[in-house]
Residue, then its C-alpha position, 0 to 999 in steps of 0.5 A: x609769817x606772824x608777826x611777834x607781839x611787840x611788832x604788832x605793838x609797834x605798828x599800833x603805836x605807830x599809826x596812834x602816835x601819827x595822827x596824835x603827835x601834834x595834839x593841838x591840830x588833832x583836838x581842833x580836828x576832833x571838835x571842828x568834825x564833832x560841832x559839825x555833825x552835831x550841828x547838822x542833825x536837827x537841821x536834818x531831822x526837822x524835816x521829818x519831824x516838827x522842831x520842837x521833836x527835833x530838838x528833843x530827839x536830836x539832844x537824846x541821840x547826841x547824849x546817848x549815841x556820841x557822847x556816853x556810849x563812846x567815852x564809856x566803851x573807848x575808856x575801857x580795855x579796847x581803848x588802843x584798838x578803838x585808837x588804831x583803827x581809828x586813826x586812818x579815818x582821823x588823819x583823813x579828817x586832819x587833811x579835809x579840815x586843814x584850812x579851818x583847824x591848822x591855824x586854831x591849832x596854831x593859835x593854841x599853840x602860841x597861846x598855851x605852848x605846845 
Protein backbone atom coordinates (compact mmCIF):
# COMPACT_ATOMS: atom_id res chain seq x y z
CA UNK A 1 0.00 0.00 0.00
CA UNK A 2 1.19 3.70 -0.65
CA UNK A 3 1.72 5.89 1.45
CA UNK A 4 -0.29 9.45 1.33
CA UNK A 5 1.87 12.39 0.56
CA UNK A 6 1.68 14.00 4.09
CA UNK A 7 2.84 10.48 5.47
CA UNK A 8 5.62 10.37 3.37
CA UNK A 9 6.17 14.13 4.28
CA UNK A 10 6.23 13.09 7.70
CA UNK A 11 8.74 10.56 7.58
CA UNK A 12 11.17 12.91 5.82
CA UNK A 13 10.84 15.55 8.45
CA UNK A 14 11.04 13.12 11.09
CA UNK A 15 14.35 11.53 10.12
CA UNK A 16 15.65 15.50 9.15
CA UNK A 17 14.44 16.83 12.57
CA UNK A 18 16.49 13.65 14.11
CA UNK A 19 19.71 14.51 13.46
CA UNK A 20 19.07 18.68 13.52
CA UNK A 21 17.23 18.80 16.74
CA UNK A 22 20.35 19.69 18.67
CA UNK A 23 21.79 21.99 15.90
CA UNK A 24 24.73 22.86 18.15
CA UNK A 25 25.93 19.22 18.41
CA UNK A 26 25.02 18.69 14.37
CA UNK A 27 27.17 21.95 13.25
CA UNK A 28 30.11 20.72 15.38
CA UNK A 29 29.72 17.28 13.80
CA UNK A 30 29.58 18.69 10.23
CA UNK A 31 32.95 21.01 10.62
CA UNK A 32 34.82 18.45 12.82
CA UNK A 33 33.85 15.57 9.96
CA UNK A 34 34.40 18.48 6.88
CA UNK A 35 38.19 19.79 8.88
CA UNK A 36 38.98 16.28 8.82
CA UNK A 37 38.59 15.17 5.23
CA UNK A 38 39.95 18.24 4.10
CA UNK A 39 42.82 17.89 6.11
CA UNK A 40 43.65 14.49 4.90
CA UNK A 41 43.57 15.24 1.14
CA UNK A 42 46.89 16.98 0.57
CA UNK A 43 48.62 14.82 3.15
CA UNK A 44 47.27 11.84 0.58
CA UNK A 45 47.89 13.54 -2.63
CA UNK A 46 51.65 14.25 -1.85
CA UNK A 47 52.24 11.17 -2.23
CA UNK A 48 51.36 11.14 -5.82
CA UNK A 49 52.56 14.27 -6.57
CA UNK A 50 55.02 17.18 -5.26
CA UNK A 51 53.82 19.40 -2.50
CA UNK A 52 53.50 22.39 -4.21
CA UNK A 53 50.88 20.34 -7.05
CA UNK A 54 49.39 19.04 -4.14
CA UNK A 55 48.48 22.15 -2.51
CA UNK A 56 47.35 23.33 -5.86
CA UNK A 57 45.56 20.44 -6.64
CA UNK A 58 44.00 19.84 -3.50
CA UNK A 59 42.73 23.67 -3.03
CA UNK A 60 40.62 23.19 -6.52
CA UNK A 61 39.12 20.09 -5.83
CA UNK A 62 38.08 21.58 -2.28
CA UNK A 63 36.89 24.70 -3.91
CA UNK A 64 35.06 22.73 -6.73
CA UNK A 65 34.01 19.36 -5.65
CA UNK A 66 32.95 20.13 -1.50
CA UNK A 67 32.26 23.76 -1.13
CA UNK A 68 30.33 25.10 -4.85
CA UNK A 69 28.80 22.31 -6.36
CA UNK A 70 27.25 21.12 -3.01
CA UNK A 71 25.97 24.35 -1.59
CA UNK A 72 24.77 25.22 -5.12
CA UNK A 73 22.86 21.72 -5.81
CA UNK A 74 21.68 21.37 -1.95
CA UNK A 75 19.96 25.04 -1.95
CA UNK A 76 17.91 24.23 -4.88
CA UNK A 77 14.46 22.53 -4.94
CA UNK A 78 16.17 18.84 -3.86
CA UNK A 79 17.35 20.34 -0.70
CA UNK A 80 14.83 17.98 1.83
CA UNK A 81 15.64 14.92 -0.03
CA UNK A 82 19.48 15.66 -0.11
CA UNK A 83 18.46 16.25 3.90
CA UNK A 84 16.59 12.99 4.16
CA UNK A 85 18.91 10.56 2.65
CA UNK A 86 21.46 12.33 4.19
CA UNK A 87 20.63 12.01 7.77
CA UNK A 88 21.42 8.57 8.49
CA UNK A 89 24.86 8.97 7.41
CA UNK A 90 25.16 12.20 9.82
CA UNK A 91 23.73 10.65 12.62
CA UNK A 92 26.49 7.84 12.14
CA UNK A 93 29.08 10.85 12.10
CA UNK A 94 27.29 12.43 15.45
CA UNK A 95 27.74 9.17 17.50
CA UNK A 96 31.58 8.33 15.68
CA UNK A 97 32.44 11.87 16.72
CA UNK A 98 30.79 12.23 19.99
CA UNK A 99 33.93 12.65 22.41
CA UNK A 100 35.14 15.52 20.19
CA UNK A 101 32.05 17.38 19.22
CA UNK A 102 29.52 16.93 22.16
CA UNK A 103 31.52 19.02 24.72
CA UNK A 104 32.24 21.85 21.78
CA UNK A 105 28.66 21.57 21.24
CA UNK A 106 27.90 22.15 24.79
CA UNK A 107 30.56 25.08 25.21
CA UNK A 108 28.35 26.62 22.44
CA UNK A 109 25.68 25.96 24.30
CA UNK A 110 26.72 27.81 27.51
CA UNK A 111 28.34 30.47 25.46
CA UNK A 112 25.49 31.61 23.13
CA UNK A 113 22.31 29.76 24.62
CA UNK A 114 20.68 27.05 22.86
Amino acid sequence: MQKSANEKDREMADRILGVITDHHLFLVTLLVGNAIVLESLPLVIHLIMPDWAAILFSTVIVLIVAEVVPMSYSTGTYKYIIAYYGAPLVSIMIKLFWPICYPMARGLDKLLGT
